[in-house]
C-alpha positions in Angstrom: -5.2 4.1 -10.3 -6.0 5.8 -13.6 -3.4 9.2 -12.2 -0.6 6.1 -11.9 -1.1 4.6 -15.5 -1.1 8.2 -16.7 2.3 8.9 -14.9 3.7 5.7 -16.3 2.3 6.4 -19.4 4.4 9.5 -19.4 7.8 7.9 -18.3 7.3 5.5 -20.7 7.3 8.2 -23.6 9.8 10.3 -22.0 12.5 7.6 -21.7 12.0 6.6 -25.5 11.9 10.4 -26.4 15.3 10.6 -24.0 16.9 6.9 -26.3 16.0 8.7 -29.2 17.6 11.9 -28.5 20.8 10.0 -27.5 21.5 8.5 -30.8 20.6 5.6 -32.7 21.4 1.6 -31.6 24.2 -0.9 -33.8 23.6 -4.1 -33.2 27.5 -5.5 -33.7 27.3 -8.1 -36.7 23.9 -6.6 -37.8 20.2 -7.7 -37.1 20.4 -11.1 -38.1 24.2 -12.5 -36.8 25.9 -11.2 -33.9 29.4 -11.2 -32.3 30.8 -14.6 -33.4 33.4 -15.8 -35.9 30.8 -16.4 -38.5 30.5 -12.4 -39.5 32.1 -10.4 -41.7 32.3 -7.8 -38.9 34.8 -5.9 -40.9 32.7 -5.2 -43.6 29.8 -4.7 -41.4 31.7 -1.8 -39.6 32.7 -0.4 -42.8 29.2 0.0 -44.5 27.5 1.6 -40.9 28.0 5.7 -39.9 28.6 5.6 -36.5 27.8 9.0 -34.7 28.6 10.5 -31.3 25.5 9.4 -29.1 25.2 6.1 -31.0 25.1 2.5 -28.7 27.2 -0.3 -29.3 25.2 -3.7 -28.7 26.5 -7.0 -28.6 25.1 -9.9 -28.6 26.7 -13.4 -27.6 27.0 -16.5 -26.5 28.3 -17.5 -23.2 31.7 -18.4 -24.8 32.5 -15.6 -26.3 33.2 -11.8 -24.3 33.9 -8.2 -25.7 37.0 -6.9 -24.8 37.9 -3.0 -26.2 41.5 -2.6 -26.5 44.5 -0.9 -27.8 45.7 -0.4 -31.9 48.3 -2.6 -31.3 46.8 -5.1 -29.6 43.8 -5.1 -31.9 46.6 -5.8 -34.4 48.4 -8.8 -32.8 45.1 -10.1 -31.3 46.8 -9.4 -28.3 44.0 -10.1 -25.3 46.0 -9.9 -22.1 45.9 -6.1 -21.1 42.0 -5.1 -22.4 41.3 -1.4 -21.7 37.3 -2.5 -20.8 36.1 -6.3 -20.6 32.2 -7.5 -20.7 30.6 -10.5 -20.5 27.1 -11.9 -19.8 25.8 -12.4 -22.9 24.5 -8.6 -24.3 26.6 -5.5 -23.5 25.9 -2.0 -24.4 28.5 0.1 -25.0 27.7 4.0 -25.9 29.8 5.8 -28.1 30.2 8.9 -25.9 33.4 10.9 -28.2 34.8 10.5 -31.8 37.8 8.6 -32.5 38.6 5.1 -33.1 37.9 2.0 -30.8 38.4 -1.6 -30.9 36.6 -4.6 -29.9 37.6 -7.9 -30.0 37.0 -11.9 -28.5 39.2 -12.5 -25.8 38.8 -16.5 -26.5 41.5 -17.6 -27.2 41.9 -17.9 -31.3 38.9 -16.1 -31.6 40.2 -12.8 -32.6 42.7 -14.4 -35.1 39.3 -16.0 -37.0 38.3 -12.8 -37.3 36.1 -11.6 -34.1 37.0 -7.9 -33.8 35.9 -4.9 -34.9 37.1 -1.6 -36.0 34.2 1.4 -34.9 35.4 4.9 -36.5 32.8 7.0 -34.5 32.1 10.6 -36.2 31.3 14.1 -34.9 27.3 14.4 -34.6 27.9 17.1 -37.6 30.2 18.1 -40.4 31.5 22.1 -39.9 29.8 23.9 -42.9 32.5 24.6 -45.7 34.7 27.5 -45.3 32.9 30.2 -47.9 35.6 31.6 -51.0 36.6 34.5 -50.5 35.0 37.1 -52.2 37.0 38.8 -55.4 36.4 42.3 -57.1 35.0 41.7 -60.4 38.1 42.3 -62.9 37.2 45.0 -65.8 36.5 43.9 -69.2 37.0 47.4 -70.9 40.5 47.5 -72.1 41.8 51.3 -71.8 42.5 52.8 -75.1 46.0 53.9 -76.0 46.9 57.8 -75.7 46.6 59.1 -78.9 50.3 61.0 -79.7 50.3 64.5 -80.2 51.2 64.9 -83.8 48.6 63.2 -84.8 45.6 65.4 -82.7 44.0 67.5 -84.8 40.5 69.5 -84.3 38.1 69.5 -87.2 37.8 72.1 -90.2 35.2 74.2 -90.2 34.1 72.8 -93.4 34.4 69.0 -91.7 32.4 70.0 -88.2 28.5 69.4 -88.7 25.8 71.7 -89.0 23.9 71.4 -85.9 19.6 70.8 -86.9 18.1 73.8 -85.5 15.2 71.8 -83.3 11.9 72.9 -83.6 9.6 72.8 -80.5 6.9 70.5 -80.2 3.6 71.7 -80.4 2.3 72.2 -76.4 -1.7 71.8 -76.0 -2.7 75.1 -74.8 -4.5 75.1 -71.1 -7.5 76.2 -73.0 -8.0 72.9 -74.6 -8.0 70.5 -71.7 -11.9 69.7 -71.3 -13.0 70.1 -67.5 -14.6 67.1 -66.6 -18.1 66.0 -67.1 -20.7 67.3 -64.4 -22.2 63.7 -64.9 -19.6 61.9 -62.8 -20.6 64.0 -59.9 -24.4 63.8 -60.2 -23.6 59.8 -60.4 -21.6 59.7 -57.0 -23.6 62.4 -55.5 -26.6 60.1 -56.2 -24.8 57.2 -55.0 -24.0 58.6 -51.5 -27.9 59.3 -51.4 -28.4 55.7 -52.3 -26.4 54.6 -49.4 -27.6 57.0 -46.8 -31.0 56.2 -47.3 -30.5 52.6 -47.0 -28.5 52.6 -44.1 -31.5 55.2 -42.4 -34.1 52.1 -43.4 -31.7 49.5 -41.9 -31.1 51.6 -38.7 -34.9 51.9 -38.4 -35.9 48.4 -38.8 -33.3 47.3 -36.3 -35.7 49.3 -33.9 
């Protein structure tokens, strides 16, 4: 008993994990009116994003149907050649492709008072932007203009600078760098002692 209520346990979560996945649930008219000639379905349509995978429901009374037709016959109300006709009072109609459809009343005047729908059904995602194409950076130095002939001329001797003689910088002999202290090696010679002999005491009380 308890291995059955565990297995319907799990059915239960996989079909709502398997509704989910498929895409989210419009009820036509929204949650608090339905398919009648009391809604605004126009501007109901108009404020929803309807994806591929989304459900159609609607909801109605037993004088009313759905019937999806063509463009022109949504037009001219025109209910005599539906593509798909439901009745029964709830029908569920999956939006399976993207594209427009059209629903409306095949009572007669219903459509002309304003029972039909319009669903412009979307592609589950947008294709990223196409990236710029990438440009060489354009130079900002502005080339100078040859400079004519005539007018070239090398400097005098009297207008060409003295060069500085340089005089070298005084090097620290190898004599005067100090070898280092003896101390520092008594202090980490000590310290490995240190350690040793704590690790000898540590071995030994272990035992």
């Amino acid at each position: 008993m308890a291995m059955l209520r565990s297995t319907l346990m799990s059915l239960a979560i996989l079909a709502m994990l398997i509704n989910l996945a498929m895409g989210a649930n419009y009820t036509v008219g929204g949650a608090n009116s339905g398919w009648d000639t009391s809604t605004d379905l126009q501007t109901w349509a108009s404020s929803q994003s309807f994806l591929v995978g989304d459900n159609l429901i609607f909801q109605y009374t037993p004088n009313h149907d759905v019937l999806e037709v063509s463009k022109s016959d949504y037009d001219s109300c025109q209910a005599s050649n539906p593509i798909q006709s439901y009745s029964g009072g709830t029908t569920n109609i999956p939006l399976s492709s993207q594209g427009k459809r059209y629903f409306i009343c095949g009572t007669s005047g219903h459509c002309s008072q304003g029972m039909k729908v319009q669903i412009d059904t979307l592609a589950t995602s947008a294709p990223p932007p196409a990236s710029p194409s990438s440009k060489p950076p354009t130079s900002s130095v502005t080339p100078l203009a040859p400079t004519p002939a005539s007018e070239s001329h090398s400097p005098s001797p009297a207008q060409t600078p003295k060069s500085t003689p340089t005089v070298p910088s005084p090097t620290p002999s190898a004599t005067s760098a100090k070898p280092p202290s003896s101390s520092a090696h008594k202090g980490g010679f000590l310290v490995n002692i240190t350690m040793g002999i704590i690790f000898v005491m540590t071995m030994l009380q272990a035992y």
